[in-house]
N, C-alpha and C positions, 0 to 999 in steps of 0.2 A: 774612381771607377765610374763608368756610366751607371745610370740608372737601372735601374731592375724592371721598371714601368714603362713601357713607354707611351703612355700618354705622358710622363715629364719628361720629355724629351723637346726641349726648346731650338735646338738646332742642329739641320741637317746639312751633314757636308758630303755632297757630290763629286764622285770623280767618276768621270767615261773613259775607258780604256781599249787598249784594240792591241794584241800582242805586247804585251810591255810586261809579262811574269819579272822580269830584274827587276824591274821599279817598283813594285806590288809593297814588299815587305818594310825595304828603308822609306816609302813615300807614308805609308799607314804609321810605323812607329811616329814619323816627324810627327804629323796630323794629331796622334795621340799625346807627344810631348807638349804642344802649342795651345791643346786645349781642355790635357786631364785639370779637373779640378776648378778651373774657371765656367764651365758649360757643361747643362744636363746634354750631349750633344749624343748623334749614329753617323756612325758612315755608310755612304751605301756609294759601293761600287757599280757600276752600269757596265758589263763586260759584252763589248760590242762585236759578236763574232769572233771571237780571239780564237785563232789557229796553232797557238805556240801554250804552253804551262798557264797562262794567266789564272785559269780555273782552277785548277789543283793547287797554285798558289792561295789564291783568294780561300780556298774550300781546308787548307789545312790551317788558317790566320784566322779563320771562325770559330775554330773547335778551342780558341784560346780569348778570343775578344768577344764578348757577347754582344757589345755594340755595331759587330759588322754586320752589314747586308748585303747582297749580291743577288742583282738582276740581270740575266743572262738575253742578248736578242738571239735570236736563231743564227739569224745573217748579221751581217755588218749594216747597218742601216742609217750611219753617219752623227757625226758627232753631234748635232742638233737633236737628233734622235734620241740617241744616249743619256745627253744633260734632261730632256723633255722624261723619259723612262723614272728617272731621280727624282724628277723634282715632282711627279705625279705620287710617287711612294713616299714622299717624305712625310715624315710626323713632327717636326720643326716646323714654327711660325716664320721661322728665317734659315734658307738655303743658302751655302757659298759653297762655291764653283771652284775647283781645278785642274790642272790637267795632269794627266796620269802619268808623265815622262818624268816628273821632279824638275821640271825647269821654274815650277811656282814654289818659293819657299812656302810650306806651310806658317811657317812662323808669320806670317804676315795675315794670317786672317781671323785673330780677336782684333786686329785694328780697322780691319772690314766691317764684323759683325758688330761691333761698339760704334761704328760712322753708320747704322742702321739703326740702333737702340739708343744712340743721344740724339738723332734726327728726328725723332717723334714722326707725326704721321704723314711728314711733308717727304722725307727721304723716300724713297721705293727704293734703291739701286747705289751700292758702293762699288764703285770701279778698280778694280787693279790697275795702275799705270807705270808701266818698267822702264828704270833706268836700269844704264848698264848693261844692255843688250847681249845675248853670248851670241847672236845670229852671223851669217855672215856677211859682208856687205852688200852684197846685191839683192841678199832678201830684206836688208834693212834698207836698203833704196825703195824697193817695190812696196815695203810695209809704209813708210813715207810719202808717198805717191799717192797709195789706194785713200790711205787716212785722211788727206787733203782732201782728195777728192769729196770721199763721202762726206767731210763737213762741209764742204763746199755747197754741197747740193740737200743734206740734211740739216745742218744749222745743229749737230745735237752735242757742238762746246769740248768736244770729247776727242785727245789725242790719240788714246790707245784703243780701239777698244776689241784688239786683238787677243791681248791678257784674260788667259783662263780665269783668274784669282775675282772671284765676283761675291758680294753676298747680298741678297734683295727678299724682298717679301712672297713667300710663295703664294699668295692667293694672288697678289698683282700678276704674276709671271702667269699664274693659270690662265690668268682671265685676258690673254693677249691672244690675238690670233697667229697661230702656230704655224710656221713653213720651215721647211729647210735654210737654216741659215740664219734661222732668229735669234740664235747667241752673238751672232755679231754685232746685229743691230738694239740691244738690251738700252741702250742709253738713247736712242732715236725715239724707243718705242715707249720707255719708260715714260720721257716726257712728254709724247704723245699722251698719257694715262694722268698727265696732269702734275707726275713726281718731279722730286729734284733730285741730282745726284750726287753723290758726295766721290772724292776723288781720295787715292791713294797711293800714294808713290811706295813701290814694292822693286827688287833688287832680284833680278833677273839674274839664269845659274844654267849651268848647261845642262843637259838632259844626264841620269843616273846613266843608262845603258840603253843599246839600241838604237833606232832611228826612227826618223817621225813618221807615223802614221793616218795623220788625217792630214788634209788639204790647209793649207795658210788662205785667208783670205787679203794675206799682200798679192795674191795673184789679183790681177784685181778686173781682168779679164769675166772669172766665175763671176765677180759679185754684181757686174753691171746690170743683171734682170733683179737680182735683190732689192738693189737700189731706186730701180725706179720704182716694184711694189712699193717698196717702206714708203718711200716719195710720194706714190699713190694716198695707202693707209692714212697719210699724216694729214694728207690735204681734203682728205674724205671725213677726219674725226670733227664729230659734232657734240657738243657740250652734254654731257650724261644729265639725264632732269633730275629733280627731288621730288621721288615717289615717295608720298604716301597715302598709306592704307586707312582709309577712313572705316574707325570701329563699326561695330551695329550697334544702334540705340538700344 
């Protein structure tokens, strides 16, 4: 069982949601199967406007898990939003990321969080990277397209970096400058910050119920002013100094 405490709470696991009440219950059990007993861990739900049960789901899975938590936006205010909502509330040194549809097995993120905790202080950022695809071919054409692209033009070594499944250092992730869209680019920006990143091949599953609700960045249309910001940021980063504070005599 979670902690009673939570200051011992060493990791936080985020999911952003937006309509998806089916998925609530079988995605929370996996989550808790994956990492009862291994990790002082909370989950904290980010429910982004949800217009269908997702609330009432989440609010009756509380009254039985004491490690859940649930942060409500007014509006829908987009999935950047949502992850950013999370990872500001978390009481975990180390955050990972999924998405609320169950197309990210949970079972795949003690292999995240342990590619964060045997990396020492060089790692910032473990990536999801999916094989076996459940999409359909023309988003897996476009998810292929956009992906070249951006490394093309970022250099940031990184096939997927589409995959909800993430788990990295939440004071790194604070200390980034924040825009819509900055879950996409986590492995651009991470290196930017000096980190490395560690990769994870994760086995890709189709969605529990429903249909998807937030935008794909295979369109890759949306992401083209992203890309050149990040472009911008990366080539604007200047070497962080070593301050220090000289005592008083």
């Amino acid at each position: 069982m979670p902690p009673s405490d939570p200051a011992a709470v060493n990791v936080s696991v985020v999911v952003p949601v937006r309509n998806e009440a089916g998925n609530v219950a079988p995605l929370i059990a996996e989550i808790a199967a994956a990492l009862d007993g291994r990790y002082a861990y909370e989950i904290i739900y980010v429910n982004d406007g949800s217009t269908d049960a997702t609330a009432e789901q989440l609010a009756a899975i509380m009254k039985q898990r004491g490690n859940l938590r649930r942060i409500d936006h007014a509006i829908s205010s987009g999935q950047s939003a949502a992850v950013r909502s999370g990872v500001r509330a978390a009481r975990g040194a180390i955050v990972a990321t999924l998405d609320g549809d169950g197309q990210n097995n949970p079972a795949f993120l003690p292999d995240l969080i342990s590619a964060i905790e045997n990396g020492g202080d060089r790692v910032g950022l473990a990536a999801g990277q999916r094989v076996g695809r459940k999409d359909t071919g023309f988003k897996k054409i476009q998810s292929r397209i956009a992906n070249s692209v951006r490394n093309a033009i970022l250099r940031d070594g990184t096939r997927d970096t589409g995959c909800g499944l993430k788990a990295f250092r939440r004071e790194v992730f604070l200390s980034m400058p924040y825009f819509d869209g900055l879950h996409r680019f986590l492995p651009a920006l991470m290196r930017r910050e000096g980190y490395e990143i560690a990769y994870v091949d994760v086995v890709d599953r189709p969605r529990h119920s429903g249909v998807s609700n937030y935008g794909f960045f295979d369109r890759l249309w949306i992401g083209i002013m992203d890309l050149a910001g990040v472009w911008w940021l990366i080539r604007r980063k200047k070497p962080t100094p070593v301050a220090i504070e000289v005592q008083r005599c």
